[in-house]
N, C-alpha and C positions, 0 to 999 in steps of 0.2 A: 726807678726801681731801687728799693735797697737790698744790697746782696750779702749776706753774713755767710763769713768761712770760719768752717770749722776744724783743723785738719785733722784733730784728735777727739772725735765724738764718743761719745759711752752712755753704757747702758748703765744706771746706778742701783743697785740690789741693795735698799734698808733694810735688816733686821732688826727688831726690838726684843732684845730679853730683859726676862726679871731682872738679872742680877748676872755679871759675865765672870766666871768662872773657869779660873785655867786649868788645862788636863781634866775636861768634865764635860757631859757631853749637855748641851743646854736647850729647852725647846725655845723655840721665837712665836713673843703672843703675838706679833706684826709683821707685817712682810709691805714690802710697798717698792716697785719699780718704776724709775725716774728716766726721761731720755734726755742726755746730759750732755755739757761739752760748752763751751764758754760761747760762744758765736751761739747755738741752740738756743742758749740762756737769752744772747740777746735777741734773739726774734720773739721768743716770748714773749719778751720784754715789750717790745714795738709791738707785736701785736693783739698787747693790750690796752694800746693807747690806739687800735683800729687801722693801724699800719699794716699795710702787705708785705713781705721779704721774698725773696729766694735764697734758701741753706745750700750752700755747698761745701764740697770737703771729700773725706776718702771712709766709706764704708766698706766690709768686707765679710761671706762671711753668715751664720745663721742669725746671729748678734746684729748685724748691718740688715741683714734684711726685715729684723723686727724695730728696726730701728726705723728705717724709713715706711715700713707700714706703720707704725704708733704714731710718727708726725704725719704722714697724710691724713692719719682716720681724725688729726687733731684738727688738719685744717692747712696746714703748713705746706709750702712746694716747695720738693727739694729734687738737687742735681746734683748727688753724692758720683765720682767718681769711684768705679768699682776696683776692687784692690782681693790681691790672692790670700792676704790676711785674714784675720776675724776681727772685726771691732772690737775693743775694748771691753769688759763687765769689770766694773770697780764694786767692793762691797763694803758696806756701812754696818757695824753692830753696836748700837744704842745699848746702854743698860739703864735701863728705866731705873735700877735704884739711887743711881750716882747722877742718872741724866747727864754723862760721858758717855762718850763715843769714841772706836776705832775705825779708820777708814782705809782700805787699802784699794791702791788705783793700779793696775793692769797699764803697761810701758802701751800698749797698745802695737796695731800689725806694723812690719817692715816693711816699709817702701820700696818699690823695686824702681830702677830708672824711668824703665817704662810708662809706669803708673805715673808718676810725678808729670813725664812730657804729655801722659794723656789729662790729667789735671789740667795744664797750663795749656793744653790745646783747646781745651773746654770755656777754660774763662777768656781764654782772646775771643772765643765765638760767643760767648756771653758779654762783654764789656759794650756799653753803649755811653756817649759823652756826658748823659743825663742822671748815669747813675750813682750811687755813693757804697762802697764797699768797706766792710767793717769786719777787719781779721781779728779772730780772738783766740786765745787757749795756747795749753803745748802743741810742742811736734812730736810727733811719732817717729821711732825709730825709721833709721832711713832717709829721713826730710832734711835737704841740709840747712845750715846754721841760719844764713842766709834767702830762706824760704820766702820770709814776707816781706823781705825789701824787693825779689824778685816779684814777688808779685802787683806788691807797689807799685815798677816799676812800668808793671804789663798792664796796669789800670790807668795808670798817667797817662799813657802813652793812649791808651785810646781813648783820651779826655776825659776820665770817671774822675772820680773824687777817692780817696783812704784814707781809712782810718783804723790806726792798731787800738785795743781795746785792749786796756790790762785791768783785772779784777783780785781782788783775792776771796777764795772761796768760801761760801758760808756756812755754818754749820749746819749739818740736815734740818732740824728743828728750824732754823731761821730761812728755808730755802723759801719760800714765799714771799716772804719781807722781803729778802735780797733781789728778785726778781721785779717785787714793785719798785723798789727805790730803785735800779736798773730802769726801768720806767719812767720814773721820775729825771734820773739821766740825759737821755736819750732823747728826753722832749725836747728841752732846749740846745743839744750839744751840737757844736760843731763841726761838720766831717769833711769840711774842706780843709787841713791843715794836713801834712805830712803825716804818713803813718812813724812810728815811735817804733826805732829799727835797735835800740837794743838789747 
């Protein structure tokens, strides 16, 4: 089983205007929501190369809960850790005349202790020696510095495999390409190596 964590997932809100104009109020000829978050990306990714995953992570929240109904209805099994927060909504405003873009991302929810030991109590009963785990994305408030080397360390230890996945993001326009070449990735890479602490 591959298990892609994600700790900071989002909901991504494009809009497209003609033309972006400041102090004006502008309509959007497009609207288009994305369910986002770097780990998310790569189960996509894998699971267009017919690979199964398991997403985990921390959702929270009316946003978390559309979150994880959009990836079920897509096909995807996921074991989001519930959190007193609300998931993340980043939004995207394209201006079609420029074909620039602004994106602004949401710090996402604060972690409370709790949540994090419920997290980590979740993957020790998740972790099997067979499987290969693939951490990707920010931390959300709250999450300490040290998040993925702990979790690293709670995968070794019950003989899994990790792997940190570091990306840089793509622009909305190219978010398809980016997920295939992600794709293209993934085919061959290798995730017995130490996660990339950072």
């Amino acid at each position: 089983m591959i298990i892609t964590v994600t700790p900071n997932p989002a909901l991504d809100r494009t809009l497209t205007v003609p033309e972006l104009v400041f102090d004006e109020m502008v309509r959007a000829s497009d609207s288009r929501l994305d369910l986002d978050g770097k780990g998310v990306n790569v189960s996509k990714a894998l699971h267009a190369l017919g690979a199964a995953t398991l997403i985990m992570g921390f959702a929270g929240g009316p946003a978390g809960e559309q979150l994880e109904r959009g990836l079920a209805a897509q096909g995807f099994a996921t074991e989001f850790t519930r959190v007193a927060g609300g998931t993340r909504t980043n939004t995207i405003i394209i201006d079609a005349a420029t074909n620039r873009y602004v994106k602004a991302n949401e710090p996402g929810p604060t972690l409370r202790p709790d949540e994090l030991a419920a997290f980590f109590a979740q993957a020790r009963e998740r972790v099997r020696p067979s499987d290969t785990w693939i951490l990707s994305g920010s931390l959300p408030p709250g999450a300490p510095a040290d998040f993925y080397a702990d979790v690293v360390r709670l995968v070794q230890a019950g003989g899994a495999r990790a792997a940190r996945h570091q990306r840089r993001s793509a622009a909305p326009r190219q978010r398809g390409r980016a997920v295939l070449g992600e794709a293209e990735c993934w085919r061959g890479a290798r995730t017995d190596r130490p996660a990339d602490r950072r």
